[in-house]
C-alpha positions, 0 to 999 in steps of 0.5 A: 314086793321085788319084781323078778321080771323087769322085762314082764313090767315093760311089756305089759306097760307098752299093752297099757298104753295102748288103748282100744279105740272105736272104730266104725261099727260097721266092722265086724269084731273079732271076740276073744274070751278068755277063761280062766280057771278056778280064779275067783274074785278074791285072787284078783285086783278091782274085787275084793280088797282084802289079802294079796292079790295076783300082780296083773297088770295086763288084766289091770289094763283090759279093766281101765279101759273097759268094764268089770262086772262085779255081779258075775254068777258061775256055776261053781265048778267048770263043767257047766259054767262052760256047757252053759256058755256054749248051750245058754241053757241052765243044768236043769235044761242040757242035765250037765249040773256037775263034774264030770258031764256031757254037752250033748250035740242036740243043744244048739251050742253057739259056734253051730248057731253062728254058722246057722246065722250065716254070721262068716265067723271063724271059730276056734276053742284051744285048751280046757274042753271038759264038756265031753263025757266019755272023752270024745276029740271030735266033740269040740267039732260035733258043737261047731268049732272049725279048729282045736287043740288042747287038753279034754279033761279037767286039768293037766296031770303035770302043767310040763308034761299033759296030754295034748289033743291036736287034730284029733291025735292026743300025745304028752306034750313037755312044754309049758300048757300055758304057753303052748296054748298061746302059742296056738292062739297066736298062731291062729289068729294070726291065720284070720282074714275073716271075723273070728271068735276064739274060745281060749281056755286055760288051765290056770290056776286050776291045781296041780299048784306049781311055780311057773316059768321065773320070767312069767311072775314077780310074786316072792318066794312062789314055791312058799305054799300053794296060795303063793303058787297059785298066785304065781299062776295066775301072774303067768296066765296074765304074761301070756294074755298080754303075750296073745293082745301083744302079737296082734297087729294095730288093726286087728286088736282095735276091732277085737272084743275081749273078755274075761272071766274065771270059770268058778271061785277060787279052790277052798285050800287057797281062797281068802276073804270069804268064809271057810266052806265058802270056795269052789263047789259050793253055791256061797259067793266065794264059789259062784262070783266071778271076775269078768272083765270086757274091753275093747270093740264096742265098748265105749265105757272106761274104767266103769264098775257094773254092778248089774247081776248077769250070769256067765251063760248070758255070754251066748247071746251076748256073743250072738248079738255082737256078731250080729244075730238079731234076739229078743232079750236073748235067747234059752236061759241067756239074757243078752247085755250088749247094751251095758257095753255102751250104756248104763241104762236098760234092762238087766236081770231081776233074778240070778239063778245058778245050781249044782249036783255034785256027788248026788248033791243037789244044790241051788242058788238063787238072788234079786237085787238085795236078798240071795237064797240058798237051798241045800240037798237036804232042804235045808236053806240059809237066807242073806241080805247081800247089800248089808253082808255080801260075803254071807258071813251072817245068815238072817235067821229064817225064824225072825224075817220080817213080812217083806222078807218071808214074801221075798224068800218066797218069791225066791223060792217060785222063781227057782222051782220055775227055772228048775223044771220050765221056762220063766215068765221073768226072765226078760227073754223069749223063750219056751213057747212065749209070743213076746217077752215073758208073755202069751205061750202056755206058761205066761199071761197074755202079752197085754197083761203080762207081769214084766212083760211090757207090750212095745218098748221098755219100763225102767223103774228105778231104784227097785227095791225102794224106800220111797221115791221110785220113777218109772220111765217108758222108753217108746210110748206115754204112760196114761196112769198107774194102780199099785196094789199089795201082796193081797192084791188091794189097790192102795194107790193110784195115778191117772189121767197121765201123758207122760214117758216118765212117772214118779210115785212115793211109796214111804208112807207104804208098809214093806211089802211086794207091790204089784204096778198095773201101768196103763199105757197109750198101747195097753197094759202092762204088770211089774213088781217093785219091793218096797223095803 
């Protein structure tokens, strides 16, 4: 590929170079996000590896010194994912399952939670708002936000001539919205004497499909046909990324969270390596994964891939947490995973869950760490083993499941029904009317006997699902002993007598089943599930 832009090469090779180091923690960090629009995992490099990506160096950057988290769930088109990041809440609990949809202000968005905290943080949302319905320019103010400029709707008319809102005001602005709002960006922070979250959302790549600016992409013959356009797009949102990190002082960029994603998958007219049907609006992967990316303040791990489920929602208490607001396991729907960013080990989410109601369409989604179920409008479902085919080119036929995985789409199913209408007791959070994590409340089991809920510390059992060999280790207190039971609830193993943080069991001799482990400790009783497969 001919590169137009030497000038972009040499820029973005002087962002490579200069690598974010960790200063001391008791800095308060500054946290950028960045969201990009319609960019699914198929568009960009360190994802897929099929078909023409996007030239992103600066991206590129951001992932080799940081993380890429290959396991991101989106709702599949913009509205929610992003009422869901400010609300940390499903559509099921703030009703913004769609497009179009309105975030009301009796959900405590996160900008209003850090001002509650009294964290001292400056906030600012400049571009896509989108989660205001009818339109309404105070809106981004009524949720907590001190500064925005952009555009309410779901995408510009024309990327060259868009309505603009500022201050309240909205006229047509002729410049290019992709740099104004680095322009704004840039401006902004550039203001800040004080830790700040900026909320920066763009209109890239979302349609109409144009050539941008010659000096912002290198992508051939871009006026070609909407992928080669949309490709071109994406080149000039990472020129203007690198644009927004570049102008930022030495200082100021290594106390400086970054992260990145797209609102949802790529749009069906250009999305490549999933199936057809398979795109933005639809809750098959090539509608819900998503690129993320974080780097920067606070991330000690380099270049590493994670393959953990989190959902983008989990960003409000993740975003909480880094400014210093205390949580247990996070907050609503919102599973906090701050410790990811330093360390591999802890807890991280069993289940996935995302759903969608577009034209009175209601579909839904939910997956564990191998199996994904699918359920339709018309009630119809489609089941996938993700580990053996993650781009869900083969459903497993519903009519020829094993034992294990009927108790496993059933598992599924109670957990999705359960999110849908209350609170989980396996959401590794504290929330409805729970007394501890996933325990006591009128929904759960009493905190000494809680299905995933461990009573002090925490229980990593790993790998889950297994084969054979699987350890559980306990982070505070000894485990004294441990009683396996089946889906039938017979008791088919057992270790006792004890002492130790750590416990390894064999299960290959085990018929696939789901196992339910009593683990005994020094403190008292605790539940967990492991699949055996």
């Amino acid at each position: 590929m001919k590169n137009k832009n030497p000038t972009m090469i040499k820029i973005n090779t002087l962002f490579t170079l200069c690598v974010w180091t960790l200063f001391s923690q008791a800095q308060t960090p500054n946290i950028l996000l960045i969201i990009g629009d319609d960019i699914g995992t198929d568009a960009l490099n360190g994802y897929t590896t099929q078909n023409v990506k996007a030239s992103t160096p600066t991206l590129d950057s951001l992932r080799n010194i940081g993380i890429a988290f290959t396991n991101a769930w989106a709702a599949p088109v913009c509205t929610p994912t992003r009422a869901s990041i400010m609300s940390g809440k499903h559509g099921s609990k703030t009703g913004v399952y769609g497009v179009p949809g309105n975030l009301d202000t009796s959900h405590f968005s996160m900008l209003r939670k850090l001002d509650a905290e009294n964290t001292g943080y400056a906030k600012a949302v400049i571009g896509k708002w989108h989660i205001s319905q009818p339109t309404d320019p105070e809106h981004p103010f009524l949720h907590g936000a001190d500064y925005y400029t952009g555009f309410m709707s779901g995408a510009p008319a024309d990327y060259f001539a868009w309505s603009h809102t500022d201050d309240g005001n909205t006229q047509t602005n002729n410049d290019y919205v992709t740099t104004v709002f680095t322009d704004s960006a840039i401006n902004w922070v550039g203001r800040q004497n004080e830790p700040w979250l900026l909320w920066l959302a763009h209109a890239s790549a979302h349609t109409p499909f144009h050539v941008p600016p010659i000096h912002m992409y290198s992508i051939n013959n871009a006026g070609q046909n909407n992928r080669r356009m949309f490709l071109a797009m994406i080149e000039s949102l990472d020129y203007e990324i690198n644009r927004l990190l570049t102008s930022m002082s030495t200082t100021q960029r290594e106390n400086t969270l970054v992260i990145f994603m797209g609102d949802n998958g790529t749009p069906g007219g250009v999305l490549k390596d999933y199936p057809t049907g398979h795109a933005k609006g639809s809750v098959y992967e090539g509608g819900v994964r998503v690129p993320f990316i974080v780097a920067g303040k606070g991330v000690s791990r380099k270049g590493e891939v994670e393959p953990s489920m989190i959902n983008v929602l989990d960003l409000h208490a993740t975003v909480l947490e880094v400014a210093g607001v205390e949580l247990e396991g996070g907050l609503y729907n919102s599973l906090s995973f701050t410790h990811l960013l330093t360390d591999k080990t802890g807890l991280t989410r069993n289940y996935n869950y995302i759903e969608v109601k577009q034209n009175d369409e209601y579909n839904w989604a939910i997956r564990d760490s191998q199996y994904k179920l699918i359920q339709f409008d018309d009630g119809s479902q489609q089941f996938f083993d993700l580990l053996a085919d993650s781009f869900e080119y083969n459903p497993i036929d519903l009519n020829s499941l094993t034992a294990a995985q009927q108790s496993i789409l059933a598992d599924l199913e109670t957990e999705a029904n359960i999110r849908q209408s209350s609170w989980s007791c396996r959401d590794l959070i504290k929330n409805g009317d729970e007394t501890g994590i996933d325990c006591g409340g009128s929904l759960c089991n009493p905190c000494t006997g809680s299905v995933g809920g461990p009573i002090s510390g925490t229980i990593h059992i790993y790998p889950n699902p297994t084969s054979g060999i699987v350890t559980l280790s306990k982070t505070k207190e000894n485990i004294t002993g441990i009683k396996v039971y089946n889906a039938m609830g017979a008791l088919i193993l057992e270790k006792i007598n004890h002492k130790s943080k750590e416990i390894t069991l064999d299960f290959s001799k085990i018929q696939p089943d789901i196992l339910v482990l009593e683990i005994l400790t020094e403190f008292g009783t605790t539940y967990k599930k492991v699949v055996k497969w």
